[in-house]
C-alpha positions in Angstrom: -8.3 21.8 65.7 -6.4 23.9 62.9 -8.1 23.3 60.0 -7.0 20.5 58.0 -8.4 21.4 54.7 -6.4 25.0 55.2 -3.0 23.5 56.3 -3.0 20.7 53.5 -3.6 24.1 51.6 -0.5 26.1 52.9 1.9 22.9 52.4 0.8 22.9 48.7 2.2 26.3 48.5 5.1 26.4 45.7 8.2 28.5 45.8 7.2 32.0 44.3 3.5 31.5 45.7 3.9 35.7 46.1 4.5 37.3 43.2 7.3 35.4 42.5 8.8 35.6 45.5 7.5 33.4 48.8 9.3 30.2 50.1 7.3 27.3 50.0 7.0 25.7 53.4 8.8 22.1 54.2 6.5 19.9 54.6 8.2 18.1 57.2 8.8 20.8 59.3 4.7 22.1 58.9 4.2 18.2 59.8 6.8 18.8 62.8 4.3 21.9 63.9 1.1 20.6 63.3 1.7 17.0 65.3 2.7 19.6 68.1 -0.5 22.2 67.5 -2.2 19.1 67.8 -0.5 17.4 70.7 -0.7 20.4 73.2 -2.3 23.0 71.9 -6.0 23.9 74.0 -8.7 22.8 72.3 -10.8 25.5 74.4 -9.0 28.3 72.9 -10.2 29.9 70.2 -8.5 28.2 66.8 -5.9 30.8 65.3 -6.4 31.8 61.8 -3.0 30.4 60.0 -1.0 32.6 56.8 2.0 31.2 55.4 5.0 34.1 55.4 7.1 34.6 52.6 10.2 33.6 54.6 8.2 30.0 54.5 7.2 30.0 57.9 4.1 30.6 59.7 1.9 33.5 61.7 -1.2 32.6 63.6 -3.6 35.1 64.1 -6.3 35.3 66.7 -8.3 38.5 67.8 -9.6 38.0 71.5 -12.0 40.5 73.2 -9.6 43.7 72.5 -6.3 41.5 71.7 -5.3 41.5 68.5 -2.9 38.8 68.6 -0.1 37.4 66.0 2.4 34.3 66.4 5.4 34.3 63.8 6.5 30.4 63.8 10.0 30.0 62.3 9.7 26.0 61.0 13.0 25.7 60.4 13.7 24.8 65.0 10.0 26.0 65.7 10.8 29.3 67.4 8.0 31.4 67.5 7.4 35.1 68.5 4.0 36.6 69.9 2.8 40.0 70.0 0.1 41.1 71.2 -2.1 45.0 71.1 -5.0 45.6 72.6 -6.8 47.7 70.6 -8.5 49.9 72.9 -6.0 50.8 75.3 -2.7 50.5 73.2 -1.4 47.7 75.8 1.3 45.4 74.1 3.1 41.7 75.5 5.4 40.2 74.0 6.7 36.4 74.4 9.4 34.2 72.3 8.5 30.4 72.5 10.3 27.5 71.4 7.2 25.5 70.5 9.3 22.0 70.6 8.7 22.3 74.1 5.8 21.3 76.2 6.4 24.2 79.1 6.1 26.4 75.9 2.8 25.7 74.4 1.6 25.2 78.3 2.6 29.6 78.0 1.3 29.9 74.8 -2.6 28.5 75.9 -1.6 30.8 79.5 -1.4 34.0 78.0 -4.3 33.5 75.2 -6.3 32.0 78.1 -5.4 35.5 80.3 -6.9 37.5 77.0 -10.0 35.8 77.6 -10.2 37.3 81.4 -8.9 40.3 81.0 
């Protein structure tokens, strides 16, 4: 799924990892997110690419047909907010997930599946 050589990268991550600035990410809590990426994430999907942000939480980044697609994950309780553009016709959707929950990721793989047929 995500790859493991890039997330064991973004947990290595020190604070100041930007210019002296940049919170490192917990490495609990990146655990906490990956068990759950791995436990109900679709493995049909398309993989997201994954950048750490300098709040030391995540954004997942896909770009489907016209979608340009980002995910900011919050570690900290796993909240995450999605936005989506499609890039021809200026279209946007946005969702907020709590990705401790099942139902949530069950959305999440929804409405990047609906991207596909759209």
């Amino acid at each position: 799924m995500l790859k493991d050589t890039r997330f064991e990268e973004l947990t290595l991550l020190n604070n100041g990892w930007l210019n002296g600035k940049g919170k490192a990410l917990d490495n609990d809590k990146a655990k906490r997110f990956s068990e759950c990426f791995y436990s109900f994430y679709d493995d049909s999907l398309p993989l997201p690419y994954l950048y750490p942000t300098a709040e030391g939480g995540l954004q997942a980044e896909w770009l489907i047909k016209d979608w340009d697609i980002s995910l900011e994950i919050e570690l900290t309780n796993l909240s995450a907010e999605l936005h989506a553009l499609n890039l021809q016709s200026d279209e946007e959707k946005e969702l907020n997930l709590n990705l401790a929950e099942h139902n949530d990721w069950q959305e999440l793989n929804e409405m990047l599946e609906g991207f596909n047929t759209i």
